[in-house]
LOTI-913551 format. One line per 2 residues: number of its first residue (from 1); for each residue x, y, z of C-alpha. Coordinates in pm, whole numbers, plus 50000, padded with zeros to 5 digits. Example, Ala and Ser with C-alpha at 12.3 -4.5 7.8 and 13.67 -1.06 7.14 Angstrom:
! residues 2
1) 51230,49550,50780 | 51367,49894,50714 $
This chain:
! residues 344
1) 50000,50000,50000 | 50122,50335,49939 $
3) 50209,50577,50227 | 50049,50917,50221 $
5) 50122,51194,50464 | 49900,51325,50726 $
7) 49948,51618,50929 | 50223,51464,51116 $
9) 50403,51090,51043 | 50364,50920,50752 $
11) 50126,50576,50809 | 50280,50272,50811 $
13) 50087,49962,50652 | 50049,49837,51020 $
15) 49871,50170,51053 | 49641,50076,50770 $
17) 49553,49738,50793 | 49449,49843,51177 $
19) 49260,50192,51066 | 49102,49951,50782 $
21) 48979,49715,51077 | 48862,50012,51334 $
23) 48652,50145,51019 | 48476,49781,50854 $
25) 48406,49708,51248 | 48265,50049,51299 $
27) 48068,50012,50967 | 47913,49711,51063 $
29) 47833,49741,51476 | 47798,50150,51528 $
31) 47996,50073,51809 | 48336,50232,51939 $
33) 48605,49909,51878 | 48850,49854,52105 $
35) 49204,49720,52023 | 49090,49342,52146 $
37) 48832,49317,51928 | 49099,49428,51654 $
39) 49334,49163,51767 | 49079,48877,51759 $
41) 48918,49006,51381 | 49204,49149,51198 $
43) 49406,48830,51146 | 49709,49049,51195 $
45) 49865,48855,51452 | 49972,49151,51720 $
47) 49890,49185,52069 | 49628,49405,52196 $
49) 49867,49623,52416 | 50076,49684,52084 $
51) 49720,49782,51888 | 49603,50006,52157 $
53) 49981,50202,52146 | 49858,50207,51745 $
55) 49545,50314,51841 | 49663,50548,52007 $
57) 49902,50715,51771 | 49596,50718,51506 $
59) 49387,50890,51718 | 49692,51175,51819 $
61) 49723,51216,51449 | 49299,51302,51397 $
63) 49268,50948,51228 | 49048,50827,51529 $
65) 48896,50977,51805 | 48747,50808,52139 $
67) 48383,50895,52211 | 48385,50855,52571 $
69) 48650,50762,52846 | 48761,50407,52878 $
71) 48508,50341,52526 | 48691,50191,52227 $
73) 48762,50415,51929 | 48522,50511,51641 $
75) 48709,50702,51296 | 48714,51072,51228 $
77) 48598,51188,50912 | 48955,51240,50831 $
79) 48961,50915,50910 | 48675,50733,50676 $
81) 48825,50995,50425 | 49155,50806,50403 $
83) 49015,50506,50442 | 48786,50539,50115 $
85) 49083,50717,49899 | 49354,50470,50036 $
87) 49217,50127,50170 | 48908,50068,50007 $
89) 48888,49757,49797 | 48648,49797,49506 $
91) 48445,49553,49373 | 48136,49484,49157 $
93) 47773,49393,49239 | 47755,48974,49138 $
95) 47596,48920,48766 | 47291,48760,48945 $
97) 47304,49083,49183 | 47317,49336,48816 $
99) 47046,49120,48640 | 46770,49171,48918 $
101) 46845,49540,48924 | 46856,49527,48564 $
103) 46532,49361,48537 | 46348,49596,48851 $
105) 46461,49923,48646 | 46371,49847,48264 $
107) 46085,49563,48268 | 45781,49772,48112 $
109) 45925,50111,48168 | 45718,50415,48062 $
111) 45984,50601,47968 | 46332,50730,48103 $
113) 46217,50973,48388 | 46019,50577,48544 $
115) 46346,50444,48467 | 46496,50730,48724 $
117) 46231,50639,48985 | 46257,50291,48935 $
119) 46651,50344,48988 | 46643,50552,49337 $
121) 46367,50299,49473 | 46630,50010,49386 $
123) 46955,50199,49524 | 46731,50299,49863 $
125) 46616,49926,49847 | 46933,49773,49844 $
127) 47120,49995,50004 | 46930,50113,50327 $
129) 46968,50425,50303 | 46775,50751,50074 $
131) 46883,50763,49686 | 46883,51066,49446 $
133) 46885,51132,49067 | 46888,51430,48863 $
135) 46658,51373,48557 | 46886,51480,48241 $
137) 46947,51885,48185 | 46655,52000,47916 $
139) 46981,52173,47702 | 47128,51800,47723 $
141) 46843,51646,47577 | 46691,51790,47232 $
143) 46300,51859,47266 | 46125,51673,46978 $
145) 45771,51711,47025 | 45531,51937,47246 $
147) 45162,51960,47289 | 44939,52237,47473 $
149) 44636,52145,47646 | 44393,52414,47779 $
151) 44331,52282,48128 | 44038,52585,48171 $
153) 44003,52974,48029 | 44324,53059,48062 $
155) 44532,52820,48168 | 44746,52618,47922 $
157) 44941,52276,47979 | 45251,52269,47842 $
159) 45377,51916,47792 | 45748,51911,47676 $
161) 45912,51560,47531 | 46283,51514,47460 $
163) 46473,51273,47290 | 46597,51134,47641 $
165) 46227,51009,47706 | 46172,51323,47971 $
167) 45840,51434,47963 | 45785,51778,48105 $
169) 45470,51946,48227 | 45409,52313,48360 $
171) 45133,52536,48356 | 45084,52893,48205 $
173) 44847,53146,48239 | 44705,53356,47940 $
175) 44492,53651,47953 | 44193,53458,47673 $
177) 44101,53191,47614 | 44210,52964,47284 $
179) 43966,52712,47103 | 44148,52366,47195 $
181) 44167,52296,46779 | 44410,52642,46779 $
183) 44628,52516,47069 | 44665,52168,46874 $
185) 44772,52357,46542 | 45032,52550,46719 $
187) 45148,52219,46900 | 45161,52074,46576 $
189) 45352,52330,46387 | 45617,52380,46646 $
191) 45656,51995,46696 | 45707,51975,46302 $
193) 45983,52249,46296 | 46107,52081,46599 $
195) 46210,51806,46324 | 46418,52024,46106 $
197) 46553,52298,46371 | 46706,52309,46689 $
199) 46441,52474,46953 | 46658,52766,47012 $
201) 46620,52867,46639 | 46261,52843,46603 $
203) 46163,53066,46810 | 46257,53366,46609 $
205) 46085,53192,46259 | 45789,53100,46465 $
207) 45713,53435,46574 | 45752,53606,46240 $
209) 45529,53386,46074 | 45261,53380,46366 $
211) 45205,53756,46474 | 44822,53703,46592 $
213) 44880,53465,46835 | 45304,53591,46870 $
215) 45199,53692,47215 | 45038,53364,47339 $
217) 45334,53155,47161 | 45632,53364,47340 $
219) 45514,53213,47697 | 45463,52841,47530 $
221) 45756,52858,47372 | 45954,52980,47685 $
223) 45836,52710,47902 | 45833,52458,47614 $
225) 46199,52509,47587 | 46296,52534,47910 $
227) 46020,52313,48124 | 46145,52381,48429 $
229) 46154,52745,48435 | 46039,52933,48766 $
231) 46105,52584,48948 | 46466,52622,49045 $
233) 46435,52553,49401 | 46244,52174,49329 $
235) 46321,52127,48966 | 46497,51760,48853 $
237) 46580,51561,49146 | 46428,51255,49264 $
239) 46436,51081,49624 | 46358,50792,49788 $
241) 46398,50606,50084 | 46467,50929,50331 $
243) 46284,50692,50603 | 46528,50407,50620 $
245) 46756,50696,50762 | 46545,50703,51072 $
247) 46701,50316,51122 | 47049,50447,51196 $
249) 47166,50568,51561 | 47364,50851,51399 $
251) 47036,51007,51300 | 46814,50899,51596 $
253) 46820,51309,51764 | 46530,51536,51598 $
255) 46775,51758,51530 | 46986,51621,51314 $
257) 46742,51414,51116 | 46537,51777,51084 $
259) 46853,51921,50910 | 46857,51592,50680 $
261) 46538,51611,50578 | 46558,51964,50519 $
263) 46780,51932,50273 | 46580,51667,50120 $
265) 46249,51898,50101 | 46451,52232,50000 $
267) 46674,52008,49754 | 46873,52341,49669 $
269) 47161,52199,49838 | 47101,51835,49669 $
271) 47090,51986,49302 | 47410,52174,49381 $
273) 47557,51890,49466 | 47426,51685,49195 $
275) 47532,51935,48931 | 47906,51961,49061 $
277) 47954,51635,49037 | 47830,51595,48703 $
279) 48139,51745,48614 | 48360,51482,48823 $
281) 48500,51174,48605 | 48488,50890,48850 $
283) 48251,50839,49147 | 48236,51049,49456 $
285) 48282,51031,49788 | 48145,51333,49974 $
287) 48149,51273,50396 | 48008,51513,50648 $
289) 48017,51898,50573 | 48159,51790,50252 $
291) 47851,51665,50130 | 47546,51800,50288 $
293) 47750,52071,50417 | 47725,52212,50799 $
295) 47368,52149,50877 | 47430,51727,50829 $
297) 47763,51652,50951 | 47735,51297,51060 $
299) 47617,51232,50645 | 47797,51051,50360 $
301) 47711,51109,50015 | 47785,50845,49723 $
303) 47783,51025,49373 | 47799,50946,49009 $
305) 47740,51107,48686 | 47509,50966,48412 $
307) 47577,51018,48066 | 47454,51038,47733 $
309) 47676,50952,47419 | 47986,51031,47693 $
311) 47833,51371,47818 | 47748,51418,48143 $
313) 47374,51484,48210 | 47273,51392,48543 $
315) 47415,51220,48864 | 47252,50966,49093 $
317) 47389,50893,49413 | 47352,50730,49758 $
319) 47263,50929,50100 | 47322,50805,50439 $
321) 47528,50798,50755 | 47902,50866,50745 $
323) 47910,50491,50897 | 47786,50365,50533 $
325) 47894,50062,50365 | 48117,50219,50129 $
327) 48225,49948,49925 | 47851,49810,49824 $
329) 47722,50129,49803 | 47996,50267,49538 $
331) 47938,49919,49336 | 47580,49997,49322 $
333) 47584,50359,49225 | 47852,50274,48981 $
335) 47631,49998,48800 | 47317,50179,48833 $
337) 47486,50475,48698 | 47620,50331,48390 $
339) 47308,50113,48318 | 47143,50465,48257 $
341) 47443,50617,48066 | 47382,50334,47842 $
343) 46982,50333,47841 | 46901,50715,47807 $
């Protein structure tokens, strides 16, 4: 294994293998782990006086840190950080593991945005904790076809489809009302320029050629093109499974499953997150403030971009306590992930 500096002496592989056992124990009990336990687990074949003194040494150095007097030790953030960049051993979800999810996510799928549902309802599944998704960004995906349905006097439907399989809907409000035959025309003609034109460079065509109704077709057009307009603060992420976070001790105060949650029903912070690491190449790791930032410290966030025809256009990722099972959940965000990149 290679060495990598800390704030002080440079880890030793004895250092490792024992930080490696404090964290999978820690992972799997919630408990602080002592350095017997360690001896009788790790299979490394030292004494327990000589992995407390190691102990020890990792928790002077911020690697560990002891919860309560005469308790074992539990890892520091900085701790689960190195242990995820340094000692984590990848692997991948079993083919019989890939075919179920492949089968739970594509059998009879409506269209990609149920294939995004069906996804974070899988990951939350199998992973016990909440999952997320971005659908894809509308200027990622080329609109091919709109429709505009006049839901009463004044209020128009605007349904938006892209090549992706996204289907947007939002609502406008007009000041008359248009004869249902009119709105279909209009749907009709933009969807057929649609075929020849990218949406940004109808708009200007569309308008010339259409002054009586130029008004009415500025605010279709506007949301047809960009569906999520006026939304910013809810627009494009999924979630599911926020309850199975109420399973873990780390989140069993009000408080801090209130901020979690929070973040969840604002989502501001989620699609910031999502979007940033759209632009990451590999997987990643985000744990406490890193992630969720300072309202959910005691979080861990799993991340991976989605792409179309080697683009980035969304991310999906894992949620859940800084104690997570890092290596399953990385395997299944990773297959997940690419299963989309190659379905959308």
């Amino acid at each position: 294994m290679a060495n990598v500096k800390s704030s002080g002496r440079t880890l030793t592989e004895r250092d490792e293998a024992i930080l490696r056992s404090v964290v999978q124990t820690y992972v799997a009990t919630a408990d602080p782990v002592g350095s017997r336990t360690v001896a009788r687990y790790s299979g490394l074949g030292l004494s327990p006086a000589t992995i407390r003194n190691c102990m020890a040494d990792l928790e002077e150095e911020g690697y560990l840190y002891q919860p309560h007097t005469s308790a074992g030790r539990v890892p520091s953030h900085m701790g689960l950080k190195y242990y995820v960049e340094h000692l984590l051993q990848r692997t991948e979800l079993s083919r019989e593991e890939q075919q179920s999810i492949e089968a739970a996510i594509l059998s009879n799928a409506s269209d990609f945005e149920d294939m995004l549902k069906r996804a974070v309802h899988i990951m939350a599944t199998w992973s016990g904790n909440a999952a997320i998704v971005t659908t894809p960004k509308v200027d990622a995906s080329r609109l091919i076809h709109v429709d505009f349905v006049q839901v009463k006097p004044g209020t128009i439907l605007v349904i938006a489809v892209t090549d992706s399989g996204s289907v947007h809907h939002s609502l406008i409000q007009i000041d008359r009302e248009m004869p249902a035959n009119r709105l279909r025309e209009l749907a009709e003609t933009v969807s057929a320029y649609l075929e020849r034109m990218a949406p940004e460079e109808l708009r200007d065509e569309l308008l010339e050629s259409m002054e009586e109704d130029r008004k009415v077709l500025e605010l279709l057009l506007s949301r047809a093109i960009s569906p999520a307009a006026g939304n910013e603060s809810s627009k494009d992420v999924i979630i599911d499974g926020h309850l199975n976070l109420l399973d873990y001790p780390e989140f069993s105060n009000i408080p801090s499953i209130r901020a979690i949650f929070e973040a969840f029903e604002e989502k501001k912070v989620l699609v910031a997150l999502l979007e940033k690491c759209m632009t990451m190449d590999n997987t990643s790791i985000l744990i406490g403030r890193e992630g969720l930032g300072q309202s959910a410290p005691e979080s861990s966030v799993v991340i991976a971009p989605y792409r179309e025809h080697g683009t980035p256009v969304g991310s999906i990722g894992i949620v859940g306590p800084a104690r997570m099972n890092y290596n399953h959940n990385v395997a299944l965000v990773e297959y997940v992930s690419g299963l989309l990149s190659r379905e959308i």
